[in-house]
Residue, then its C-alpha position, 0 to 999 in steps of 0.5 A: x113351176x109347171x110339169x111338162x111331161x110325155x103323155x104316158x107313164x115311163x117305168x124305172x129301171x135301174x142298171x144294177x139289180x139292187x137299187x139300194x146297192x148302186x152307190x156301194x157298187x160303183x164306189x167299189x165298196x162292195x163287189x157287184x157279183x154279190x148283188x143277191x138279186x143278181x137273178x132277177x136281171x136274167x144273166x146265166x149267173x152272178x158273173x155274168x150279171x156283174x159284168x153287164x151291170x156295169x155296161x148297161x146304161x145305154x140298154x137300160x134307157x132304150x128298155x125304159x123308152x121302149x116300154x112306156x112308149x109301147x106299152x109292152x111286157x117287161x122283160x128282164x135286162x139281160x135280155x135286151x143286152x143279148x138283142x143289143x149284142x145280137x145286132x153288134x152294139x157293143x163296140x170293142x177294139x183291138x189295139x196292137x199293144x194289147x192284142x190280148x185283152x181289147x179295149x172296150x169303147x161302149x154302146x154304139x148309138x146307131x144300134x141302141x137306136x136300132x134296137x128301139x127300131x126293131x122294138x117298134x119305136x121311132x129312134x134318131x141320133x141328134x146332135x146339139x140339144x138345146x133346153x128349147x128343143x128338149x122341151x118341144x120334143x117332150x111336148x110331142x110324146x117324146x124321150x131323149x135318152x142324153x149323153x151326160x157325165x155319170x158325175x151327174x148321179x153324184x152332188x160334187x162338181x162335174x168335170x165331164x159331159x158324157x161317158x152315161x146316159x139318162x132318160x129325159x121324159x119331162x120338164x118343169x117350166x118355171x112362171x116365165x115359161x122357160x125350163x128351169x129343171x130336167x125331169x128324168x130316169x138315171x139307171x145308175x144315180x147313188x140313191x133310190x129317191x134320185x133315180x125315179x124321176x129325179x129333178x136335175x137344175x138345168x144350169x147343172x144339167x147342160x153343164x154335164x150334158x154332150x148335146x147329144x142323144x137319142x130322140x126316141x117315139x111312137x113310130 
């Protein structure tokens, strides 16, 4: 197979502070406030942390995009939470039979487009994604952050095709020129050697995969 890839370096980040930890964390066998790198993810404290490390997907790729697009310093994931919040990007909801406590919806795209925007990217929302398109915006120098199922950082069967987001940034073309393999960031897979850069079959890959996301590039 040959590689098809943006022509600059993606850097990794993971959504939880310890890689090592994101399966023990999102199984529920370990409390995320115990994360002991906590710190290093720029929250106030070990609450805070816990409570946008399970929320920051979507923030989490914009960060990568914007970074390696740019070129620009790292900064720590906190802080692009907060720039997110800043603009009202994190939708809630407030339900008549649950006035007390409102229903988180998630991440709006419109403003993790906007965030990649105000960064000095080009960001759009696209719907109906095909392998062929996904391949010619790659061969362009750019990324799309895809609405998948977070079932997709697992090896069991998928039930559903969205509810995460990864970070596509290449494809590997099998002899015949068709994409055989979607290479990509996921801030959240169970393993450390499966988020850098991992190597997700397409057949697996569009059956967890909305056909929606973000393309995002130098602006």
């Amino acid at each position: 197979m040959v590689d098809v890839m943006v022509p600059y370096k993606i850097p990794y980040t993971c959504q939880f502070a310890s890689p090592d930890l994101v399966r023990a964390f999102v199984h529920g066998e370990r409390e995320v406030v115990t994360d002991p790198c906590w710190a290093e993810y720029g929250a106030s404290d070990a609450a805070e942390y816990a409570h946008w490390a399970l929320r920051s997907c979507g923030v989490v790729c914009i960060k990568m995009a914007v970074e390696g697009i740019t070129g620009s310093e790292p900064e720590p994931v906190m802080a692009w939470v907060r720039a997110g919040l800043a603009i009202d990007g994190y939708l809630t909801e407030l339900r008549p039979d649950r006035p007390d406590r409102p229903v988180e919806k998630g991440w709006k795209h419109t403003s993790l487009a906007q965030l990649a925007r105000d960064r000095g990217c080009s960001a759009d929302l696209v719907q109906g994604f095909t392998l062929e398109k996904i391949a010619a915006h790659v061969r362009n120098g750019q990324v799309i952050m895809a609405s998948v199922t977070v079932e997709l950082g697992e090896n069991g069967l998928l039930t559903r095709n969205s509810g995460h987001v990864v970070l596509i940034y290449g494809v590997a073309l099998g002899d015949d020129g068709q994409v055989q393999e979607m290479i990509l960031h996921n801030p959240s897979r169970r393993t450390p050697t499966s988020q850098v850069g991992a190597r997700i079959p397409v057949e697996r890959f569009m059956q967890g995969f909305s056909g929606r996301g973000i393309l995002i590039g130098r602006s």
